[in-house]
C-alpha positions as CSV (number, residue, x, y, z in Angstrom):
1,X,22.7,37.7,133.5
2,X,26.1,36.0,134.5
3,X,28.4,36.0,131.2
4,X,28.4,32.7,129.5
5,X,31.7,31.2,129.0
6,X,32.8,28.0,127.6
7,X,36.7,25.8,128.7
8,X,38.0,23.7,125.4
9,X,41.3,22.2,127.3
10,X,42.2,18.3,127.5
11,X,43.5,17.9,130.9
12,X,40.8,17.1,133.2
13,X,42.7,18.9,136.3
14,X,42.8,21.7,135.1
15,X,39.7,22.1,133.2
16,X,38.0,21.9,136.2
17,X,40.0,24.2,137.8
18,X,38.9,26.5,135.6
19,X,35.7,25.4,135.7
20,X,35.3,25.9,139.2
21,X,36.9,29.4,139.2
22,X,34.0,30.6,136.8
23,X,31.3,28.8,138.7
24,X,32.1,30.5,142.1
25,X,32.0,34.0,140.4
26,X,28.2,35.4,140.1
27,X,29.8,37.3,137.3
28,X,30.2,33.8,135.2
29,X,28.5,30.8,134.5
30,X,30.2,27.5,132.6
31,X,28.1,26.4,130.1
32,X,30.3,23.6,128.4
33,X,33.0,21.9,129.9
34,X,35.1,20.0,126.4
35,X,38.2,18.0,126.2
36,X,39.1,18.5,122.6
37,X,38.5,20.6,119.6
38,X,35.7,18.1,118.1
39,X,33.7,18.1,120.8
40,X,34.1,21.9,120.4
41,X,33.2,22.2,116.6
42,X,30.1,20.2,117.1
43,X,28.8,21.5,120.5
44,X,29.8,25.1,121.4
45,X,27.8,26.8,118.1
46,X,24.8,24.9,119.7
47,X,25.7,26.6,123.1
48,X,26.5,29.7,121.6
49,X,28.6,30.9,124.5
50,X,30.0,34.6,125.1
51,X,33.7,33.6,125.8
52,X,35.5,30.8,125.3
53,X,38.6,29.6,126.8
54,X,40.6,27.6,124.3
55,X,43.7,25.6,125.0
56,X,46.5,25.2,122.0
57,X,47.8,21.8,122.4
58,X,44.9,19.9,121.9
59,X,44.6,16.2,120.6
60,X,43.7,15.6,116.9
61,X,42.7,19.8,115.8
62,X,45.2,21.7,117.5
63,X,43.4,24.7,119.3
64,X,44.2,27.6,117.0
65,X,42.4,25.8,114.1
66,X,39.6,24.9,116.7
67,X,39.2,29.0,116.6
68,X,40.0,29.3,113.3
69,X,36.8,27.6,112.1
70,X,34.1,28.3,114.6
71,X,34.8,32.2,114.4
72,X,33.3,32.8,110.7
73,X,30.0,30.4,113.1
74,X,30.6,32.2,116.0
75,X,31.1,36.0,115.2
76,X,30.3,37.6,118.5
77,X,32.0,35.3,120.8
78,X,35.3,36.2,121.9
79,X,38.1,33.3,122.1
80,X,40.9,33.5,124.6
81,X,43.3,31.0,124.3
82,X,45.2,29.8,127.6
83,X,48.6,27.8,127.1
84,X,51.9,27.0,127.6
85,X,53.5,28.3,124.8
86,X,54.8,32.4,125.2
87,X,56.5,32.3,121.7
88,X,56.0,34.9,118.9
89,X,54.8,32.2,116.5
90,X,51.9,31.0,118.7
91,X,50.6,34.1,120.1
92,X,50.7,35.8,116.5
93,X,49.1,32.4,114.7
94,X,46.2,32.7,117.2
95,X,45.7,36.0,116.7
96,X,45.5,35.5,113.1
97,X,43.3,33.3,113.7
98,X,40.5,35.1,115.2
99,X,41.4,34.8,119.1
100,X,41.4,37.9,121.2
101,X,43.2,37.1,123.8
102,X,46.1,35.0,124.7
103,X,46.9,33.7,128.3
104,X,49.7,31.7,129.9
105,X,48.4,29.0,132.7
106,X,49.9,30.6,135.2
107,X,47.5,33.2,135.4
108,X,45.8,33.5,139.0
109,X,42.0,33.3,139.4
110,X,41.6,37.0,139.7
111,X,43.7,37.8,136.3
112,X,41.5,34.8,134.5
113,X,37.9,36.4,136.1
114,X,39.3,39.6,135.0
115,X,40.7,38.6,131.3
116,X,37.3,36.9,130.8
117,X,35.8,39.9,131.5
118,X,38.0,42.2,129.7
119,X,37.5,40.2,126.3
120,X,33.5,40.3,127.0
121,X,33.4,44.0,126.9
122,X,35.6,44.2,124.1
123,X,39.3,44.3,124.7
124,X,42.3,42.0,124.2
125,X,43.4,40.3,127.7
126,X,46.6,39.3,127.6
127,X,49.6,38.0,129.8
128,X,52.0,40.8,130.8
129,X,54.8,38.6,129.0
130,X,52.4,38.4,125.8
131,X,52.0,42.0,125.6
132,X,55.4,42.8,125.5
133,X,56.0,40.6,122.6
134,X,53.2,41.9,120.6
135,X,54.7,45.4,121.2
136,X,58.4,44.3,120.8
137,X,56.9,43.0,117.2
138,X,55.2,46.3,116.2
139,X,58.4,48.4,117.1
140,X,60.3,46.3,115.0
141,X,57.8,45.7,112.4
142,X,60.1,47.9,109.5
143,X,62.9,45.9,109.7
144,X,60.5,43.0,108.3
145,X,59.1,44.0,105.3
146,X,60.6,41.8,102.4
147,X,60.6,38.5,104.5
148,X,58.5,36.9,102.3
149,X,59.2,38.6,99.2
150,X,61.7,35.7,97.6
151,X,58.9,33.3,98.1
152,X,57.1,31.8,94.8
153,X,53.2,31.6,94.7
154,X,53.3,28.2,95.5
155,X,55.6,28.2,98.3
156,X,53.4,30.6,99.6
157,X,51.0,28.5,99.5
158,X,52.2,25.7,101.7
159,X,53.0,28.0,104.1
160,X,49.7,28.8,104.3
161,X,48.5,25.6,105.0
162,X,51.5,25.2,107.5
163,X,50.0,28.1,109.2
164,X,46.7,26.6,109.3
165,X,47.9,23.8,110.7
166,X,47.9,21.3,108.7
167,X,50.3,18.0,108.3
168,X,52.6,17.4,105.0
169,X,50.0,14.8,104.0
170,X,47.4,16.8,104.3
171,X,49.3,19.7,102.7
172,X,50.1,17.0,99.6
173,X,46.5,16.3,99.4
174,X,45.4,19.7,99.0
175,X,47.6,20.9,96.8
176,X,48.3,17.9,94.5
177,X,51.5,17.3,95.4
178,X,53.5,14.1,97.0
179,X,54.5,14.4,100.3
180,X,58.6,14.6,99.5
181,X,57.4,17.3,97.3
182,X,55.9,19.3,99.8
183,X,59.0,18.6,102.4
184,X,61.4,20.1,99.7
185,X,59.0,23.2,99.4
186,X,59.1,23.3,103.3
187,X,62.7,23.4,103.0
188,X,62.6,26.4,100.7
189,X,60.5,28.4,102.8
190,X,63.0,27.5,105.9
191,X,65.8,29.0,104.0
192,X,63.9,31.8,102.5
193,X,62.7,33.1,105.4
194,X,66.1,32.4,107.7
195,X,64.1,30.0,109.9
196,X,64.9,26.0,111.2
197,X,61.3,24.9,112.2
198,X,57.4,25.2,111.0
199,X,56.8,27.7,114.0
200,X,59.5,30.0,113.0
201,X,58.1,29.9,109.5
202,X,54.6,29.9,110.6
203,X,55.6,33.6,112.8
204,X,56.5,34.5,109.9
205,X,53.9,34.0,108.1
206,X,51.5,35.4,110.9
207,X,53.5,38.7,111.1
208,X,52.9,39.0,107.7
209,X,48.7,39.8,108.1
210,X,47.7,36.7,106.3
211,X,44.7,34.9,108.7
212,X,43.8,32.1,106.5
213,X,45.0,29.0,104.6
214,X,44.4,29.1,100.7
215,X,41.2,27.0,99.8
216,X,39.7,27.6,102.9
């Protein structure tokens, strides 16, 4: 039986790119073709595909907590997300997340076929570019160790939430807090962990094991 895979990416160019490169392999068929990560979270547990393609920069639910919350539904499918974005934060946050494989859209037909295939049989397909990174971060893992030390229980856990993805309102809402509140605590955890923006904070955060956001 052709492997089953399902494309979560906005752009309609290149979702049916994608689309047709797995429907003119006999290896693959497309059994969903969605544009954002709602149509995702209510159709593909339904569909209950084998892989699933998954971009980051979605509307509304960013990708990574597309995966994030249809993994613990979805145990045996493997995610692969395919994006722009080549930085340590992303590529560890998706990870974390439960993706097991991370591609950059320049990949040619034959390395997407061959990626999908890959993370059907079990392995983690990657970019060459991605790879390195992820071993770059392993040899240099030691020199990391207290990063998150000087942080207090609660700023812990809005960078948490910042790592799920979530807003400062949403954040405030969670936690009880008022939005200013929660941008001072953001501030913090910037200078704590010698980082200027969420995503530096968030690779942190990633590098650090933790997968999910408190209350989740």
């Amino acid at each position: 039986m052709p492997i089953a895979v399902a494309i979560v990416e906005d752009d309609a160019a290149t979702r049916d790119i994608l689309a047709d490169w797995i429907e003119h392999s006999a290896e693959f068929r497309c059994v969903a073709r969605l544009e954002d990560a709602e149509s995702a979270l209510r159709e593909l547990p339904k569909e209950s595909p084998e892989v699933v393609l998954v971009d980051i920069n979605l509307p509304g639910v960013l990708g990574i907590e597309c995966v994030r919350r249809l993994k613990p539904q979805m145990p045996d499918t493997q995610f692969v997300m395919i994006t722009v974005y080549g930085d340590s934060a992303h590529i560890f946050e998706a990870l974390a997340a439960g993706a097991t494989g991370y591609l950059l859209k320049r990949v040619t037909r034959d390395g997407l076929l061959g990626a999908l295939r890959e993370a059907h049989h079990g392995g983690s397909p990657m970019s060459s570019a991605i790879a390195r990174k992820v071993v770059q971060f392993f040899q240099g893992t030691p020199r990391m160790t207290a990063s998150r030390e000087g942080l207090s229980a609660r700023e812990n856990e809005v960078l948490a939430l910042l790592a799920g993805g979530y807003g400062n309102k949403e954040i405030a809402d969670r936690l009880g807090l008022s939005t200013p509140t929660v941008a001072t605590y953001i501030r913090r955890i910037y200078e704590k962990l010698h980082v200027s923006s969420r995503a530096g904070a968030v690779g942190r955060f990633s590098i650090f094991g933790q997968s999910r956001p408190v209350g989740t």
